[in-house]
C-alpha positions as CSV (number, residue, x, y, z in Angstrom):
1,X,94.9,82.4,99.4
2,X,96.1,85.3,101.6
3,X,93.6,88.7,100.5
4,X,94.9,91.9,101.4
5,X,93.2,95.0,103.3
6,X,93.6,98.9,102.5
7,X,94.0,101.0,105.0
8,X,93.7,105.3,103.6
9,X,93.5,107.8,105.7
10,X,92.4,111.1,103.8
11,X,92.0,114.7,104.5
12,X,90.9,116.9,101.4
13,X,92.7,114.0,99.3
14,X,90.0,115.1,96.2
15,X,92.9,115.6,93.7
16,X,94.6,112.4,94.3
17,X,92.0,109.5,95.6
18,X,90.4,108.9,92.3
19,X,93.3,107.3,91.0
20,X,94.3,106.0,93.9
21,X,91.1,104.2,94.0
22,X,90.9,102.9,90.5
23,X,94.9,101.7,90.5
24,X,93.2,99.0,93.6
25,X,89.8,98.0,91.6
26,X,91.6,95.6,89.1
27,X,93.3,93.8,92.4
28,X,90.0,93.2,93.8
29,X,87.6,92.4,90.9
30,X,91.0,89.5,90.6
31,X,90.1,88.3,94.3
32,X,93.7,89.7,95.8
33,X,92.0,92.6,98.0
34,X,89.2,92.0,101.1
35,X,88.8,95.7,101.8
36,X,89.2,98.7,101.2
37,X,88.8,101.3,104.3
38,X,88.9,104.9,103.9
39,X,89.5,106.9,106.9
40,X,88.8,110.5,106.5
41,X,89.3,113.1,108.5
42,X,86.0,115.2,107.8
43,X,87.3,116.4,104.5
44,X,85.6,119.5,103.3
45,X,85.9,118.6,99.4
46,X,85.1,116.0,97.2
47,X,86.9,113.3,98.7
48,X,84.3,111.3,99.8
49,X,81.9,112.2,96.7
50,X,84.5,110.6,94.5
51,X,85.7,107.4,96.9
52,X,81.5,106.5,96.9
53,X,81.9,105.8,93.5
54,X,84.2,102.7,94.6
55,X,83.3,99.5,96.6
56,X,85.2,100.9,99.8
57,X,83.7,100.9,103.3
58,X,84.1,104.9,104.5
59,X,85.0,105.6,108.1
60,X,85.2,108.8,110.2
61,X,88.2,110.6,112.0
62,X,87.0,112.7,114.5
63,X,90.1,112.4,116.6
64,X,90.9,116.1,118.0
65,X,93.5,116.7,115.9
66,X,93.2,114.7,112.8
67,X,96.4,111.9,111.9
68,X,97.5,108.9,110.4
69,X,98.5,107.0,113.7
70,X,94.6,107.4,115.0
71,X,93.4,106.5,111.0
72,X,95.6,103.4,111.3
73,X,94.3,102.3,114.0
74,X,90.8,103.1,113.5
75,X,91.3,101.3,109.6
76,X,92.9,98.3,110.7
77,X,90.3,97.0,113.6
78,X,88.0,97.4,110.7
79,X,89.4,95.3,108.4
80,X,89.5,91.5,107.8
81,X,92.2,90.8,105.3
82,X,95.6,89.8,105.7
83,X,97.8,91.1,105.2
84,X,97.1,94.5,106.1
85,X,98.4,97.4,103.5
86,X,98.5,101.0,105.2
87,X,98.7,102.7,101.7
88,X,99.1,106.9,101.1
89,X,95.9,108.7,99.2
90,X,98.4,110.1,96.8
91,X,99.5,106.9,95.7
92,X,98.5,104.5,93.2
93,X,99.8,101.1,91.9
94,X,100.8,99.7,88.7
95,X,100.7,96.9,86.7
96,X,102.4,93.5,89.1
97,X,101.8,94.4,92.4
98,X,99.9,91.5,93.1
99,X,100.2,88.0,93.3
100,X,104.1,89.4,93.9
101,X,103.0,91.5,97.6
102,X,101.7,88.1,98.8
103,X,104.5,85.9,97.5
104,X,106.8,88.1,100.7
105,X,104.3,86.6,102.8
106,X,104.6,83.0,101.8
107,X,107.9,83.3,104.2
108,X,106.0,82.5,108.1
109,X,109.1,84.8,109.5
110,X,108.3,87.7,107.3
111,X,106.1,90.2,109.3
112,X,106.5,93.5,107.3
113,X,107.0,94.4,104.0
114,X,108.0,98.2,103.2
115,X,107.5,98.9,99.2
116,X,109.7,101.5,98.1
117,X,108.3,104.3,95.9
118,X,108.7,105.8,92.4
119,X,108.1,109.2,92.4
120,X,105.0,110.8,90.1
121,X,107.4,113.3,88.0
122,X,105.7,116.4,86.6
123,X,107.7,119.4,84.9
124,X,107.6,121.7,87.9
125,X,111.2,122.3,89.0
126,X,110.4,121.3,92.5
127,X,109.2,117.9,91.8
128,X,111.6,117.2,89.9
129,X,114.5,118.3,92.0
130,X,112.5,115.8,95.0
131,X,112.4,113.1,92.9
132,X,116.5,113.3,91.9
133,X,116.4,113.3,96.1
134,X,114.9,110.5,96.3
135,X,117.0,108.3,93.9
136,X,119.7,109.7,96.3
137,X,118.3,108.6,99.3
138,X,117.4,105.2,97.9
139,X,121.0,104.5,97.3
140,X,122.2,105.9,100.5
141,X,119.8,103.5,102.4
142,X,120.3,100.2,100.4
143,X,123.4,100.6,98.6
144,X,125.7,103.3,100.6
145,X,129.2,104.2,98.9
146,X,131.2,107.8,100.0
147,X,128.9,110.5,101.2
148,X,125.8,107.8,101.4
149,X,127.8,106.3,104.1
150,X,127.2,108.8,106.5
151,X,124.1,109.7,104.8
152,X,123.0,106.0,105.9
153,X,124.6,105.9,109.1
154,X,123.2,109.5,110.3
155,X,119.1,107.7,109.4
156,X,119.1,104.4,110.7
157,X,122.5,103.9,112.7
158,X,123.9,100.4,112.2
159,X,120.5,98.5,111.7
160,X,120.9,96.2,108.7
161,X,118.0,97.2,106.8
162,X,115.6,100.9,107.5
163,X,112.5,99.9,109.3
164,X,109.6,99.4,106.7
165,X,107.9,102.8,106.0
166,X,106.5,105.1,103.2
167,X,103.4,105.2,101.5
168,X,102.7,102.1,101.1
169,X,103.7,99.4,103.8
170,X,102.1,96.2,104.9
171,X,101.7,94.2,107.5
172,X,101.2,90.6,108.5
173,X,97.5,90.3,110.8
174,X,99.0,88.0,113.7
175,X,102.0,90.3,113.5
176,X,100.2,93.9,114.6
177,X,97.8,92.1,116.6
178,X,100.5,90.5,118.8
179,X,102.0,93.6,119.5
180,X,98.8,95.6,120.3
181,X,98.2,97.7,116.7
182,X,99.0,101.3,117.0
183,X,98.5,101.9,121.1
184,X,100.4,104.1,123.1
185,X,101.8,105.7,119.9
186,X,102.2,109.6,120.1
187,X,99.9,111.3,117.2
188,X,102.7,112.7,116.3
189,X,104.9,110.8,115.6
190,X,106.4,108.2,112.6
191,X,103.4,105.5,113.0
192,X,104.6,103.3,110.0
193,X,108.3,103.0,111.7
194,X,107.4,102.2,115.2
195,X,104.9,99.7,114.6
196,X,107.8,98.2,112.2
197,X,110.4,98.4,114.7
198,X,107.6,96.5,116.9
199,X,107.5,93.5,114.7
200,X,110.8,93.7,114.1
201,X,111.8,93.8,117.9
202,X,109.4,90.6,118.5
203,X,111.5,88.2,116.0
204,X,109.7,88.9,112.7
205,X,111.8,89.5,109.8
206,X,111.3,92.9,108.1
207,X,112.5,93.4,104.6
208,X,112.0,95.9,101.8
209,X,110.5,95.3,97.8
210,X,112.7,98.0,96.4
211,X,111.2,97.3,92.4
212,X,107.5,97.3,93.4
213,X,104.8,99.3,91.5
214,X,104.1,101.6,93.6
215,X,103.9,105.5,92.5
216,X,103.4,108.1,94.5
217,X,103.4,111.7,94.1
218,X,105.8,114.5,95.1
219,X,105.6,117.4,96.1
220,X,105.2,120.1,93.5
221,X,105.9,123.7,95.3
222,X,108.0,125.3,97.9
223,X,105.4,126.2,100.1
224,X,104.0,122.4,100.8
225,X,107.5,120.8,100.6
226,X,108.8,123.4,103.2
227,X,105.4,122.3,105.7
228,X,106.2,118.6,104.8
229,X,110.3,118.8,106.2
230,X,108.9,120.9,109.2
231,X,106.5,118.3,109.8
232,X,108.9,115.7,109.3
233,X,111.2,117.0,112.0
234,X,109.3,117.2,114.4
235,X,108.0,113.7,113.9
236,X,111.2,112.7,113.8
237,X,112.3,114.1,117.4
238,X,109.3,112.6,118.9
239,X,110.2,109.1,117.1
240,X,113.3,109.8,119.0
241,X,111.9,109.4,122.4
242,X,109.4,106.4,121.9
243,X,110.9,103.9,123.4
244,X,111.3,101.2,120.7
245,X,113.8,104.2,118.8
246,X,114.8,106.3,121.8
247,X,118.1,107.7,121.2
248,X,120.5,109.6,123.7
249,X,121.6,113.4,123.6
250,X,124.2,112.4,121.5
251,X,122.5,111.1,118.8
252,X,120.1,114.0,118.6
253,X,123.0,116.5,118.1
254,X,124.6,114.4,115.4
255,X,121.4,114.0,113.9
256,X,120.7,117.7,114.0
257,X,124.7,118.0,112.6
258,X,124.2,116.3,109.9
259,X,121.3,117.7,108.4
260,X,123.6,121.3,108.4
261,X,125.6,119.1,106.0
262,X,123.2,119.7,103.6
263,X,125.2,121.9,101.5
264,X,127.8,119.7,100.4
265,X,125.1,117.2,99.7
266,X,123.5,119.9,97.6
267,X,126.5,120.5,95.6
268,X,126.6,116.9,95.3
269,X,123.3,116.1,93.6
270,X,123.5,119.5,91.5
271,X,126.7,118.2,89.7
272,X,125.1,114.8,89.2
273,X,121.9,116.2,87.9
274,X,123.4,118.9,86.6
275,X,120.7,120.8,88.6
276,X,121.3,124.0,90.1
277,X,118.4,124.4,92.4
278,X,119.6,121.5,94.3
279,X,122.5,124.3,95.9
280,X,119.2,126.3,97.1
281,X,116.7,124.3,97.9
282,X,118.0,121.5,99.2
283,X,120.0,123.1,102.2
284,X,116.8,124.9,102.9
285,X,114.7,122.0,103.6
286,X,117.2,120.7,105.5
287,X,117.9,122.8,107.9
288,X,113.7,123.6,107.7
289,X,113.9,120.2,108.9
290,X,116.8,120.7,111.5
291,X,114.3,123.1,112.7
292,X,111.2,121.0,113.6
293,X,113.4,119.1,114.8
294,X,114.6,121.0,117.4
295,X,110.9,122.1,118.2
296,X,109.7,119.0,118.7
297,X,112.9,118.6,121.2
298,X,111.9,121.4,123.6
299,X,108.0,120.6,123.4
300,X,106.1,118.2,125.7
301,X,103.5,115.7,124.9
302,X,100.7,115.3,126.4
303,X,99.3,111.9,127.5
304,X,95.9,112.8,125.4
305,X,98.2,112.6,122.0
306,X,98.8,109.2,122.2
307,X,96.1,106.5,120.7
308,X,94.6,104.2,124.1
């Protein structure tokens, strides 16, 4: 029987890896999970005191500047399960997720599986709002119709299916060791979709488990959503010139066009939700977004921010 690794990077992730660790505990006392690998990048608060409590093998990021390309990389050559789950410290699983992950990989073709989430709601205005994006999204990824179209179109072009990514995607062994793991990978930027795109590109069928048990949280103020989109952008323009997702001027300005669309899709959402804030906040993460974006266009990598 196939037994799965974890792979969690953490950094400070005391709030969230308790429960992230207990969710994985009833998988492995049943015989489903190897390992479990914690990565951290020198965290300064409890994080480690509480992931001790758990049978989890606990290894150090000292990379320069701490990430979750060098933590999957550093987790995954640790590891002996298969397949290989590279799983969030802010997410946990619920009841189902296993024997059904492995039952994917009963298909030889199959290389990646990417489990789509379901947002940890709490009664802050922000996380709600994100999690009514997020059902949005979803729809506009697998199941486009009118604005979700171009929504679609504007993400992932005319692939048939989004490259597996998220919190919580996994990998089969003899897949990310044929194409090498994680190397030559900028630190900065989308790990999870390039080493998809990898598989993907070598013949191995991707697909997507769009009712898995898999919760993750959101996030819950202005300030650290605001940090995440400008992160996110600039990941996003450095995914852009990798090579397995380089796209041409073109493309960049469109994508950068679309995301000033926001407003309409704000108006959108707020008459679906009957929301409000959506007419605020969600132009301004957009075009906080647009931003990185176009900073990570005019900044140059260095040949030390990439994993060897």
């Amino acid at each position: 029987m196939l037994k799965a690794s974890f792979i969690i990077p953490t950094k400070n992730s005391g709030k969230t890896i308790e429960q992230c660790l207990s969710s994985l505990i009833p998988y492995y006392e049943q015989g489903y999970i190897k390992d479990i690998i914690v990565v951290d990048a020198l965290s300064t608060d409890d994080t480690l005191k509480k992931a001790r409590r758990f049978p989890v093998k606990i290894l150090p990021d000292y990379s320069k500047v701490p990430n979750m390309t060098f933590a999957f990389e550093i987790g995954w050559r640790n590891s002996a399960g298969d397949p290989i789950v590279f799983f969030d410290s802010d997410a946990y699983l619920g009841e189902g997720f296993f024997p059904k992950l492995l039952d994917f990989f009963q298909d030889r073709k199959i290389g990646v599986v990417g489990c789509e989430e379901r947002p940890v709601v709490s009664t802050n205005r922000v996380s709600i709002a994100v999690s009514q994006w997020k059902v949005y999204a979803r729809e506009a990824l697998f199941s486009p119709k009118g604005l979700g179209k171009l929504h679609r179109w504007i993400s992932v072009r005319n692939e048939p299916i989004p490259p597996p990514t998220g919190p919580c995607h996994v990998v089969r062994r003899s897949c990310i060791e044929a194409v090498g793991g994680y190397k030559g990978i900028s630190y900065q930027a989308n790990p999870d979709m390039i080493l998809s795109r990898r598989i993907m590109s070598q013949g191995w069928k991707a697909c997507w488990w769009l009712d898995s048990p898999l919760y993750h949280y959101t996030r819950a103020t202005l300030k650290s959503l605001l940090r995440q989109y400008a992160h996110n952008g600039v990941a996003r323009s450095i995914l852009y010139r990798e090579k397995e997702f380089r796209e041409n001027a073109f493309h960049q300005v469109v994508y950068v066009v679309g995301h000033l669309g926001a407003p309409l899709e704000g108006l959108i959402l707020a008459g679906r939700w009957k929301n409000p804030l959506h007419l605020f906040l969600y132009p301004l993460v957009h075009y906080t977004y647009a931003l990185g974006y176009l900073v990570g266009l005019i900044s140059k990598l260095k040949s030390e921010e990439r994993i060897t």
